[in-house]
C-alpha positions as CSV (number, residue, x, y, z in Angstrom):
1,X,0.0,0.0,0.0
2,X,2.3,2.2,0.9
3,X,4.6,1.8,-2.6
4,X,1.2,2.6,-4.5
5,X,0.4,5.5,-2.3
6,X,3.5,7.6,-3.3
7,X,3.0,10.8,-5.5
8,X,5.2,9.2,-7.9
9,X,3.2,6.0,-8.4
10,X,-0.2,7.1,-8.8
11,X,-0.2,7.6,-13.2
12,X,0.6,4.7,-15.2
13,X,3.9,5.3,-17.1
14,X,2.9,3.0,-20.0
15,X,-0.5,5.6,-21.3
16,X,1.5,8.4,-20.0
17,X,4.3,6.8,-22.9
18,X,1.9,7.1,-25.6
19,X,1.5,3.5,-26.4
20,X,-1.9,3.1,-25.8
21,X,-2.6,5.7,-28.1
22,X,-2.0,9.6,-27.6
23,X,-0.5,10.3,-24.4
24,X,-3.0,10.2,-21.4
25,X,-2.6,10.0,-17.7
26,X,-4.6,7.3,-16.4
27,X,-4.5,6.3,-12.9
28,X,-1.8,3.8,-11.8
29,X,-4.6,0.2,-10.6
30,X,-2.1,-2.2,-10.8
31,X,1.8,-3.1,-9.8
32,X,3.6,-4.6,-12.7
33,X,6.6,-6.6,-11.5
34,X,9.6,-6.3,-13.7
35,X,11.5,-9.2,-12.9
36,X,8.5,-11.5,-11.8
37,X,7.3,-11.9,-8.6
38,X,8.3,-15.4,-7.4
39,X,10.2,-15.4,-3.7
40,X,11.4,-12.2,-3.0
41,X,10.6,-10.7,-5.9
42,X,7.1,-10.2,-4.3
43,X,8.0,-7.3,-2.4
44,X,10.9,-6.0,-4.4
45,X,9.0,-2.6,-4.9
46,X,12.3,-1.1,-6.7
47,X,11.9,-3.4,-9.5
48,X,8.0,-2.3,-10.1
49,X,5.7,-0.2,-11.7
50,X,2.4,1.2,-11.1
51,X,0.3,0.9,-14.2
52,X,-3.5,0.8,-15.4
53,X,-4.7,-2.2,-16.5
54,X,-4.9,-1.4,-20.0
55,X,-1.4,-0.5,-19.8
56,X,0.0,-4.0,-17.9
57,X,-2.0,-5.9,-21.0
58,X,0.0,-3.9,-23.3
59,X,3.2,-5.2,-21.5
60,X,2.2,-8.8,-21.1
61,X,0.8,-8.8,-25.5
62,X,4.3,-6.4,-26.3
63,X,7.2,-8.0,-24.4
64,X,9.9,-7.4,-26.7
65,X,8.9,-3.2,-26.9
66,X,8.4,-3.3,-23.0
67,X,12.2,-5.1,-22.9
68,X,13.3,-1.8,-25.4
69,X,11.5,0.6,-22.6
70,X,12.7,-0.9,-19.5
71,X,9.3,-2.3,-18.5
72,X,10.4,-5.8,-18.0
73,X,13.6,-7.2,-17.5
């Protein structure tokens, strides 16, 4: 709660990018994991992002662009 809660976390970066169209700000719903989230990844919050939902489709049906943009590693 508390990683979601900060000023910085509260627009998804991905429809903020432009990607889902023209650049909107959407509110952040969801935390998209980078590196997974088995184990300790879980709560890794430095290797997260706050996205919409439309946004962490995007990542899961473009993982080779989201690679290029630093959206999964």
């Amino acid at each position: 709660k508390e990683f979601a809660a900060g000023p910085e976390n509260q627009w998804c970066v991905v429809a903020a990018s432009g990607v889902l169209g023209e650049p909107l700000e959407r509110i952040a719903t969801d935390t998209h994991h980078l590196a997974g989230r088995n184990g300790k990844l879980l709560l890794d919050f430095s290797r997260c992002l706050r996205v919409c939902r439309s946004g962490h489709d995007w990542i899961a049906a473009h993982a080779n662009e989201a690679r290029k943009r630093g959206w999964l590693i």
